[in-house]
Structure formats: C-alpha cells, structure tokens
C-alpha positions as CSV (number, residue, x, y, z in Angstrom):
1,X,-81.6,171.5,96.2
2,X,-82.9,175.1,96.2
3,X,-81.1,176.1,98.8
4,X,-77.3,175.0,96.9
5,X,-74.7,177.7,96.8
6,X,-74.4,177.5,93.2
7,X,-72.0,180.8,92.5
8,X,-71.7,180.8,88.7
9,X,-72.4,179.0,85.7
10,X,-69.3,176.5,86.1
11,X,-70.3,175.5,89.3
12,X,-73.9,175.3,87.7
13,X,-72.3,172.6,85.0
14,X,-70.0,170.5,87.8
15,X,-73.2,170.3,89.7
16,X,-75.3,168.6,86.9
17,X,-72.7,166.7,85.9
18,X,-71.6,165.3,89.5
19,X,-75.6,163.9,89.6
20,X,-75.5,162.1,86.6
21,X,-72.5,160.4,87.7
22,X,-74.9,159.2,90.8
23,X,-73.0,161.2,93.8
24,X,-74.7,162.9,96.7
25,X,-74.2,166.2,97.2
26,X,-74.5,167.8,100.4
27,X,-76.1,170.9,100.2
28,X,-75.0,174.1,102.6
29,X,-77.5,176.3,104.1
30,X,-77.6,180.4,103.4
31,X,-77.3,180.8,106.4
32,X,-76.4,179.3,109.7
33,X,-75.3,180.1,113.2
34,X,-71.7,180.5,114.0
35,X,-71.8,176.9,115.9
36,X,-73.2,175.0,112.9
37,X,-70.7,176.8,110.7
38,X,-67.9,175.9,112.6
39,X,-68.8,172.3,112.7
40,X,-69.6,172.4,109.0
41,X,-65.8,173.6,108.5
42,X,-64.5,171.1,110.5
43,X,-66.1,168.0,107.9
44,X,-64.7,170.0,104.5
45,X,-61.9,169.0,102.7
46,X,-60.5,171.4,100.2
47,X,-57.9,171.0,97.4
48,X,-56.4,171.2,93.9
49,X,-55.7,168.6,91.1
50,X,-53.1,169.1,88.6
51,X,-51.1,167.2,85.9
52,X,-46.9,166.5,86.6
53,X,-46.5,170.3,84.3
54,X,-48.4,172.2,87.1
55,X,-51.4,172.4,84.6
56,X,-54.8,172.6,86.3
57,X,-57.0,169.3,85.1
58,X,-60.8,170.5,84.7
59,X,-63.0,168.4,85.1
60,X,-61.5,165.6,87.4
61,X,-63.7,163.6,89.6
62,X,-62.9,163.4,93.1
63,X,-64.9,161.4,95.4
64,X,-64.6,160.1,99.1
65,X,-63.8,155.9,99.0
66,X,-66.4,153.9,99.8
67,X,-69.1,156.7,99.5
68,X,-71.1,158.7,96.8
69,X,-70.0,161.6,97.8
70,X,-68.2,163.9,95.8
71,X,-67.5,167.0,93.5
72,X,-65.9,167.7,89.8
73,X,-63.0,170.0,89.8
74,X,-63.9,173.9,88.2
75,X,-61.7,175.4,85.7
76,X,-59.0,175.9,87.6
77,X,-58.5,172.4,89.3
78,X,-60.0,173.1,92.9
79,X,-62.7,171.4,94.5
80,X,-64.5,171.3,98.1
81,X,-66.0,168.6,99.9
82,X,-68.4,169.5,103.0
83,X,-69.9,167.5,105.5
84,X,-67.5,164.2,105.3
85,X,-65.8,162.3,107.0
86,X,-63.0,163.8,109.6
87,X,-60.4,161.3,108.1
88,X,-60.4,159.0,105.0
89,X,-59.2,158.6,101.2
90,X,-59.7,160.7,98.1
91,X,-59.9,158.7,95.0
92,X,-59.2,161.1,91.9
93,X,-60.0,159.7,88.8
94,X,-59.8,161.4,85.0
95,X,-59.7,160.4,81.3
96,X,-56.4,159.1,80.0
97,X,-54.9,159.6,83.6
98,X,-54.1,157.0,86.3
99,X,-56.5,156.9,89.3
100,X,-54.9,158.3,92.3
101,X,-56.2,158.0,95.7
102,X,-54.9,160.3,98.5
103,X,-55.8,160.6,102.4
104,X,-56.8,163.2,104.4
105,X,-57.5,164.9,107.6
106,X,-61.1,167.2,108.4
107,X,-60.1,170.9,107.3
108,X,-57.0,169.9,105.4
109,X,-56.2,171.3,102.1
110,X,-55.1,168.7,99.3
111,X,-52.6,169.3,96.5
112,X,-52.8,166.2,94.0
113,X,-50.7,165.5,91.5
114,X,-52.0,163.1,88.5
115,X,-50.0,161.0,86.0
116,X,-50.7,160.3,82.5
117,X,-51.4,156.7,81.7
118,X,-48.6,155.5,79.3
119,X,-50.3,152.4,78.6
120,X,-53.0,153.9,77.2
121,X,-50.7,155.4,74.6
122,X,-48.9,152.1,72.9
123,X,-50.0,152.6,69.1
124,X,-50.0,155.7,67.6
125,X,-51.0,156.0,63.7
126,X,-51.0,158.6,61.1
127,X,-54.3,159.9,60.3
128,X,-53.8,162.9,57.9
129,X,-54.4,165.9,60.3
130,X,-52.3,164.6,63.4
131,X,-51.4,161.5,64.8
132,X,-54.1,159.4,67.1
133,X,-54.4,156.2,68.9
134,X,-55.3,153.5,66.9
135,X,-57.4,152.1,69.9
136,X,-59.6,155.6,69.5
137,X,-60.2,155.1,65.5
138,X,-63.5,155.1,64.5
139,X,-62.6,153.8,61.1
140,X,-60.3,151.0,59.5
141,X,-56.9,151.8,59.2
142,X,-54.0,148.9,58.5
143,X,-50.5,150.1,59.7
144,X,-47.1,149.1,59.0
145,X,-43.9,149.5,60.1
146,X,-40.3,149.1,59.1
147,X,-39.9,146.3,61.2
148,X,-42.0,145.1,58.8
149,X,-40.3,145.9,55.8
150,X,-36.5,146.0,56.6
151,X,-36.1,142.5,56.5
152,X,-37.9,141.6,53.2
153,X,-35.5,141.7,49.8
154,X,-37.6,143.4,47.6
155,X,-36.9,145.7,44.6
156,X,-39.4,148.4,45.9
157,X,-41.6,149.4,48.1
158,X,-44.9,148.8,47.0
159,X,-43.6,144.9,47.0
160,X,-42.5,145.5,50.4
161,X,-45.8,145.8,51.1
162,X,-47.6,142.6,49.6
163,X,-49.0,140.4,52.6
164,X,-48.4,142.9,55.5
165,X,-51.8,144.7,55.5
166,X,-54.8,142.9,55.1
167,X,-56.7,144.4,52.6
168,X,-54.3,145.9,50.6
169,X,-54.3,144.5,47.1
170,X,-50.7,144.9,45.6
171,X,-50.9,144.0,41.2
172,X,-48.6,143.7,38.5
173,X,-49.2,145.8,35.5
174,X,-49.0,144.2,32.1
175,X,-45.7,145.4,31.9
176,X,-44.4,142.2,34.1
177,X,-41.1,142.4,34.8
178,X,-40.2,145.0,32.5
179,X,-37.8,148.3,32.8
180,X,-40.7,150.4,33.1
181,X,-43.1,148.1,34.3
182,X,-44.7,149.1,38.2
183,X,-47.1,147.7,41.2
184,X,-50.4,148.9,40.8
185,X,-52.0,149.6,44.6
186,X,-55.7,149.1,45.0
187,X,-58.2,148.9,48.1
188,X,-61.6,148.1,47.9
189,X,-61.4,146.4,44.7
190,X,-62.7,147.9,41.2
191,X,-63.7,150.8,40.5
192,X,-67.4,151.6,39.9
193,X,-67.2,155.3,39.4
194,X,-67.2,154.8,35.5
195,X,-65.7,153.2,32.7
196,X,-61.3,152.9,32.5
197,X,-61.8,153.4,36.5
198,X,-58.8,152.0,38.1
199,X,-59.7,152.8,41.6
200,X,-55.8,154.4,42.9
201,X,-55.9,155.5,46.5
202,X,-54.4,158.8,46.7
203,X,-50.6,158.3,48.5
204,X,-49.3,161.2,50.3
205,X,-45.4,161.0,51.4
206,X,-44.6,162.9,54.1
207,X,-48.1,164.8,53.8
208,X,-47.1,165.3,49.7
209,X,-48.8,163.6,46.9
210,X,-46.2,161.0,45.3
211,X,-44.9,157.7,43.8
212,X,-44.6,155.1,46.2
213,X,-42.2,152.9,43.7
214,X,-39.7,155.7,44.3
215,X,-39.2,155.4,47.7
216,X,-36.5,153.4,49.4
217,X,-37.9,151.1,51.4
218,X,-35.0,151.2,54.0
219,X,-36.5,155.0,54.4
220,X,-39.6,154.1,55.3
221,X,-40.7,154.8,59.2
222,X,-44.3,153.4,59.2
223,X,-47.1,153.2,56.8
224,X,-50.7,153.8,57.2
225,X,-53.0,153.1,55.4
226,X,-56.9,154.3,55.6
227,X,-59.3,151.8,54.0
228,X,-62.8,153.0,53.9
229,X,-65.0,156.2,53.4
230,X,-63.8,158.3,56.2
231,X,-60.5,158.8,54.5
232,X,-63.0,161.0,52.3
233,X,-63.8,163.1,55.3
234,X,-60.4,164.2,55.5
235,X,-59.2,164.7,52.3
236,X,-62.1,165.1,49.9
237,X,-62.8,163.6,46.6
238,X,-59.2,162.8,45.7
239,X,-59.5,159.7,48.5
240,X,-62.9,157.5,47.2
241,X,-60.5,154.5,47.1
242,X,-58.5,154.7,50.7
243,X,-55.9,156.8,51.1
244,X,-52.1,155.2,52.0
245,X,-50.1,157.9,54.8
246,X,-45.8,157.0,54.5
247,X,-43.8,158.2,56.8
248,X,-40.3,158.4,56.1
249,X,-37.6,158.0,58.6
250,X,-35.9,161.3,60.4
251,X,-32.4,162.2,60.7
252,X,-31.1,162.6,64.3
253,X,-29.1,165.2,66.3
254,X,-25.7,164.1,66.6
255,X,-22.8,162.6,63.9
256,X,-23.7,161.7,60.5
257,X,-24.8,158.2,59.4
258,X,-24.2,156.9,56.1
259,X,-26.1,153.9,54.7
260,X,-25.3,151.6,51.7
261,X,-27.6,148.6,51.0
262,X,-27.3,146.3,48.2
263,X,-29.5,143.5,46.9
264,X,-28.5,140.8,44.1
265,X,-30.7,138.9,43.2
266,X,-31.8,135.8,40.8
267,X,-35.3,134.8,39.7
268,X,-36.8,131.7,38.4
269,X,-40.4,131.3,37.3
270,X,-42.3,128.6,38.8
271,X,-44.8,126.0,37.4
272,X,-44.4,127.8,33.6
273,X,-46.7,125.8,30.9
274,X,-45.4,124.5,27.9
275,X,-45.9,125.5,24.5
276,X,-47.3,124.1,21.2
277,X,-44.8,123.9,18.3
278,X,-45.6,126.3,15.4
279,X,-47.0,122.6,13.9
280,X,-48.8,121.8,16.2
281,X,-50.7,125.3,17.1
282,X,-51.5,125.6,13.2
283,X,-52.6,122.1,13.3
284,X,-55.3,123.1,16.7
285,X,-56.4,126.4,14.9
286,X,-56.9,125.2,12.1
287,X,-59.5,122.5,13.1
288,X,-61.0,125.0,15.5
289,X,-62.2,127.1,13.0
290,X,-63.5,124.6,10.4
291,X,-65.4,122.9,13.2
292,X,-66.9,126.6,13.5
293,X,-67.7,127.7,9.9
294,X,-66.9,125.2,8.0
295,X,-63.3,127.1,6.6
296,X,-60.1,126.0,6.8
297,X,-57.4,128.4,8.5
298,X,-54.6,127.3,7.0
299,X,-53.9,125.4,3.8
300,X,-52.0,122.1,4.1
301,X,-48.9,123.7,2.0
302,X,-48.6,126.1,5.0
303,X,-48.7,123.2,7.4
304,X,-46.5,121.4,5.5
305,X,-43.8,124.1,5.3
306,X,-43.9,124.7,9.1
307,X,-42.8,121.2,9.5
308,X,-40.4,120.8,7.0
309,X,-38.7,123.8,8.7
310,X,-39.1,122.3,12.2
311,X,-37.3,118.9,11.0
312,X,-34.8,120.9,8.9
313,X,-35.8,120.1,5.6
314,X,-36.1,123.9,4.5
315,X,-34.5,126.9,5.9
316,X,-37.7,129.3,4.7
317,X,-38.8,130.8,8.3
318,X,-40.6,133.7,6.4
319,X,-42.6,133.9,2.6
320,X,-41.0,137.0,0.7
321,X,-43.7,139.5,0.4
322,X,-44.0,142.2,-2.6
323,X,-41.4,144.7,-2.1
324,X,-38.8,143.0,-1.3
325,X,-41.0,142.8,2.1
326,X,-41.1,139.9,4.2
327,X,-45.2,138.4,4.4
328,X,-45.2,138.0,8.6
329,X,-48.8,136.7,8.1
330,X,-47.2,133.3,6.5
331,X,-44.0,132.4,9.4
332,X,-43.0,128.9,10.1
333,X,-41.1,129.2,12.8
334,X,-41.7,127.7,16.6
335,X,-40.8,130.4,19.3
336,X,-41.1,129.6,22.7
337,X,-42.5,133.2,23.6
338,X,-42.8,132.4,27.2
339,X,-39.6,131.5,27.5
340,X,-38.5,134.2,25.5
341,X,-40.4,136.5,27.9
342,X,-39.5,135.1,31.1
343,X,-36.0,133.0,30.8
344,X,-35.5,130.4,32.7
345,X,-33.0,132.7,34.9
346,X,-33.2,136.1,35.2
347,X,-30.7,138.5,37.3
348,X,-31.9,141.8,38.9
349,X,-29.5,144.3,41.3
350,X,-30.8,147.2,43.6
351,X,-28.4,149.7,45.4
352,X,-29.6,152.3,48.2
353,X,-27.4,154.9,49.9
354,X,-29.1,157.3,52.5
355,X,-27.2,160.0,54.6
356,X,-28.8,161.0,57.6
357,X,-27.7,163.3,60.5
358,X,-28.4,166.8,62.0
359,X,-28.1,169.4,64.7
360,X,-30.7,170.4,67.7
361,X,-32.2,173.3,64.9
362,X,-31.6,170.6,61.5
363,X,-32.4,167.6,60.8
C-alpha cells in the first residue's frame, strides 16, 4: 500500500473510500521496466462517467463484474482500472441513478452515460425550503391533493379537508353554522403552552401566512401538512403545533381558462334530542334544587301560569316589570331553542369563478 500512486488529496479520498466498500486495489509500482509497463497497459481500462446533460458524476463506483476490483470516479468523472481482465463488463453504479453495466476491451477507453432513476422520484411534498421526496423525510408529514378535494361538496376548504389526513383534527367553533362562524385546525391536540392556548398550526399559502377558509378549494394544487417538532426546525417558534404548506394551482402557457363552480345545497340535522316544555323544565329545576338546599326555585303560581299559557288559558308570555319593562326573569313560554337554532331544513349556496392562463414569461 506504500508503494500506491496516490497523486493528490482526491485521489487520497477515492482510495479510502473504494476500501471501505471492500474492493481490491491493485497497486502500481514506481517504477518498472519498459516490459512490465507495457504489459501493465495492456490490463487498464480507462474512462469517464457522466449524467444524460454531459455533467461529470463524482463519485460513481465502477467495478469489474464478478470481481472486487474497482475505483470511484475523481471530480471530474474519470477513472482507471489496472491489472484486469483483457475483456469483460463494467458495472457503474451511483445514488439516485440506474446501474449501468458496459463491456470492454484491455486498453480501451470508456465513455458512460448514466440515467436518473425516475422511480425513485414518484412523490414529491412541500417541505418549507424546497420540495423533497417523501420517501427521504425524516419527519411526519400527511399530504393531500386535489384529487382529494375536487370531488367533495364542501363550503370551504378546511372541510375539504376533514378525513383525508390522518391526524389532522378539523373543529367547529361555537359559532356552528353561523355567518361568521369558521373550522378551527388543530394537530397534536391541546395546547400546553399556557392558559387560553388554542394550539393553531401556523398555515403558509403559497409560502405567505393566511386564512385557509378563504381559499377556494377548486384552487388548491396539494396540501402538506408537517405534524411534529421538526416543522420547528424550519420555521421557528411560530410552528410548536405543525405547520400546514397549500399550494395553489398555476396558470398555464397558452389560451385562457375560465372556471365557474356552483354548489346548492340543503342540510338536515340528524338524531336532534327533544326538548322539555317550559312546564316541564320548571317542574325538573325546581325539584333539583330543593332536593339540594332545601329551597324551592320556582313558586307554584309561576308553574301554574306556564301551563295555563301552554294550554291557552292565558295569553301572558312575559310579567310586566317596573318601567313599563318587561321582567324576562318570570317568561312562560316553551321555545324549542334547538330547533330554533338548527331548523329542521336549512339551505346554503357557494359560487367560485377562477381565470387562469398565461404566456411563456406570465403566468
């Protein structure tokens, strides 16, 4: 091994690394008589590797089949073989490229060309910096895409989004179903930072900091969502509770598309409970709390009036306060508040439009 013609520190670096990958390498005296040289050049195989662009590849292993003989290309793709055989096949292998084998004849010079392997590429998510395979994540990330969501008829798209990625809790504020009301979005569950936590990943659209109830969901290109600590890594302390990556759709060279999508919609609740009259919840409370302290919460008159409006014997809803106020402590009327709240029917509506086109420089 002392006597190796190591030239400079790269050489120095392929030679380590070609032993650890357990190949024998011939080593080639200082010197030598013209005869032994000669037969020397006659057993070495010399060549290049390179990618389909004409870019060297450093650091592509190329070994003789069947043997343990064989070399790691230097920094600008070549490589030498000595003392092989006078004919045989060059298997050239490398990271994220197919292998590639390739004959050849003693004291012939190889040019090999190496192809990316596609299959290696299939699933690409979004990861805040850049894109990456999913395969080469180290931590958990849920994707969707608008395969996903096209299809669903949903009046947003944080709904759009309920059962598609494991994981990802999607809430209704107390709000329900009102104007103003919106999905709350949460993770890892509740927050523990301190008290009135709510726990909100941070959601970046198109790499801004935004709404994702805005959004219409025919826009959406994928979503990705990053579920546990290493979102922090990337973007600080705004992401403790996941961070959720949309992507929205592109426009394309070429004519102009236009896009109209409309939704109609009726809803119905399911399985609603019924309510107590006003009777018989005054009638309930009332026993409640004299079986707790002995006091009565409401006098019979006041139960007696409640019924007498139920069966239409009085039209007194409401005592008369001072004023000329009405006392809403002392009401006798049953409301149905659920139903009230809900309705047995309910219509909703939702109308997109989207206009998306470009040139070669715009999009």
């Amino acid at each position: 091994m002392k006597h190796a013609n190591l030239m400079n520190p790269c050489r120095k670096l392929c030679f380590v690394m070609a032993l650890a990958a357990g190949m024998t390498i011939i080593p080639l005296p200082a010197k030598a008589d013209q005869a032994a040289q000669a037969t020397q050049q006659s057993n070495v195989v010399r060549g290049q590797v390179k990618d389909k662009s004409g870019e060297p590849i450093i650091g592509a292993t190329v070994k003789v089949k069947g043997t343990n003989t064989g070399v790691i290309t230097d920094f600008d793709g070549n490589f030498e073989l000595r003392n092989v055989p006078s004919g045989g096949v060059l298997v050239i292998t490398y990271v994220g490229y197919k292998a590639k084998e390739e004959s050849y004849a003693a004291g012939q010079t190889v040019n090999v060309v190496i192809e990316e392997d596609a299959e290696t590429l299939n699933e690409v998510v979004v990861v805040g910096f850049a894109t990456q395979k999913k395969v080469n994540l180290t931590g958990s990330v849920g994707l969707a895409t608008s395969k996903d969501l096209e299809a669903r008829p949903v009046a947003n798209a944080a709904a759009a989004l309920q059962g598609v990625i494991p994981g990802l809790n999607i809430g209704t504020s107390n709000y329900g179903g009102d104007l103003n009301a919106s999905k709350s979005i949460n993770i890892r569950g509740t927050g523990t930072i301190g008290d009135g936590s709510k726990a909100d990943p941070l959601i970046l659209i198109d790499g801004m900091e935004g709404d994702i109830n805005t959004i219409n969901p025919q826009d959406i290109e994928s979503i990705s969502v990053l579920k546990d600590a290493a979102a922090s890594s990337i973007y600080g302390s705004r992401a403790p509770f996941g961070v959720v990556l949309v992507t929205t759709k592109s426009g394309k060279s070429g004519r102009a598309q236009i896009n109209y999508n409309t939704n109609l919609r009726w809803n119905t609740p399911v399985f609603m409970p019924d309510m107590m009259t006003g009777y018989q919840y005054a009638t309930f409370f009332d026993q409640a709390e004299f079986n707790g302290n002995g006091k009565h919460l409401y006098s019979d008159d006041e139960r007696q009036k409640i019924l007498d409006y139920m069966t239409g014997k009085s039209d007194v809803f409401v005592e008369q306060g001072g004023g000329g106020k009405w006392n809403y402590d002392h009401t006798y009327d049953s409301v149905d508040w659920l139903d009230e709240y809900y309705k047995s029917t309910s219509f909703s509506q939702e109308h997109n439009a989207s206009v998306s086109g470009g040139s070669d420089k715009f999009t």
